[in-house]
C-alpha positions in Angstrom: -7.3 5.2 -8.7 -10.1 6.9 -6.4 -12.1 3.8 -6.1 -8.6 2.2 -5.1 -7.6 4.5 -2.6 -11.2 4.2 -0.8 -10.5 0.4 -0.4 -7.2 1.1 1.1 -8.7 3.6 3.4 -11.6 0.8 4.4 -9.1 -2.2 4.7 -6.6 0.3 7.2 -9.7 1.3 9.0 -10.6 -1.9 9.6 -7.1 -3.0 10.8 -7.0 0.3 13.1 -4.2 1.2 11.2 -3.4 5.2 10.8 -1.1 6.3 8.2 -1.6 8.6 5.0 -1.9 6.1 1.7 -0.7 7.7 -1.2 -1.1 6.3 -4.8 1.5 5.3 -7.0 1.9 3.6 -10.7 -0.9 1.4 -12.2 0.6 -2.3 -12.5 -0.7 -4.5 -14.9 0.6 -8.3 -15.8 1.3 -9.4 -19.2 -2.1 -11.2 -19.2 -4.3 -7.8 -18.5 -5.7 -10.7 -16.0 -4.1 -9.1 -12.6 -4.5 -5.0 -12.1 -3.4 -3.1 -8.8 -1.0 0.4 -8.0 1.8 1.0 -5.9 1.1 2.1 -2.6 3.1 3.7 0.1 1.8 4.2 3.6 3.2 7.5 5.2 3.6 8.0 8.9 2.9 4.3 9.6 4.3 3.4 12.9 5.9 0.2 13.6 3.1 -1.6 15.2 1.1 -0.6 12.4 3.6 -1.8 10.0 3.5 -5.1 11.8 -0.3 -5.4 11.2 0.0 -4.6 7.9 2.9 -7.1 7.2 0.4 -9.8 9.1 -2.9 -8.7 7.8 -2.0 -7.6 4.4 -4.0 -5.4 2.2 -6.2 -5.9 -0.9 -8.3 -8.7 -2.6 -4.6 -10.8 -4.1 -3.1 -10.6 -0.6 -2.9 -14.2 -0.3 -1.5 -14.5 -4.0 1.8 -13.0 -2.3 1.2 -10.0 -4.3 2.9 -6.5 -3.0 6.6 -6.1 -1.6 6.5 -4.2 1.7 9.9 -1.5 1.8 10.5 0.3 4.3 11.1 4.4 3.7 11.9 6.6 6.2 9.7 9.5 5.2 7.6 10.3 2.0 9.6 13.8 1.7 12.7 11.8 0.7 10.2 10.2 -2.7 11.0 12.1 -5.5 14.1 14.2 -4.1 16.4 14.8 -6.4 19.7 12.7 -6.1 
């Protein structure tokens, strides 16, 4: 997860993008074959969401892995209902 979040942090960097990643689940596919987490980026503005969306982020980006879904604040993640 560490070594994870440090290649987020590089890749962001690199884009000029500031926001606060934050870890989720690990994800695995049936196959063991194809490893990665959930990640949501808090505080990311909407230009910065665009360069994300264009850029994208880790080594699979071009597989079309990750789903981008907007939140409106990392508070509201793990509120109860």
């Amino acid at each position: 997860e560490l070594a994870f979040l440090q290649a987020v942090d590089a890749e962001l960097a690199a884009l000029g993008v500031d926001c606060r990643p934050i870890c989720g689940r690990l994800q695995v596919l049936e196959s063991g074959a194809l490893r990665g987490y959930g990640l949501m980026l808090d505080r990311l503005s909407a230009a910065d969401s665009l360069r994300v969306l264009e850029a994208g982020v880790g080594a699979h980006r071009r597989l079309g892995c990750g789903v981008f879904v907007p939140h409106k604040s990392a508070a509201a993640v793990g509120a109860p209902a």
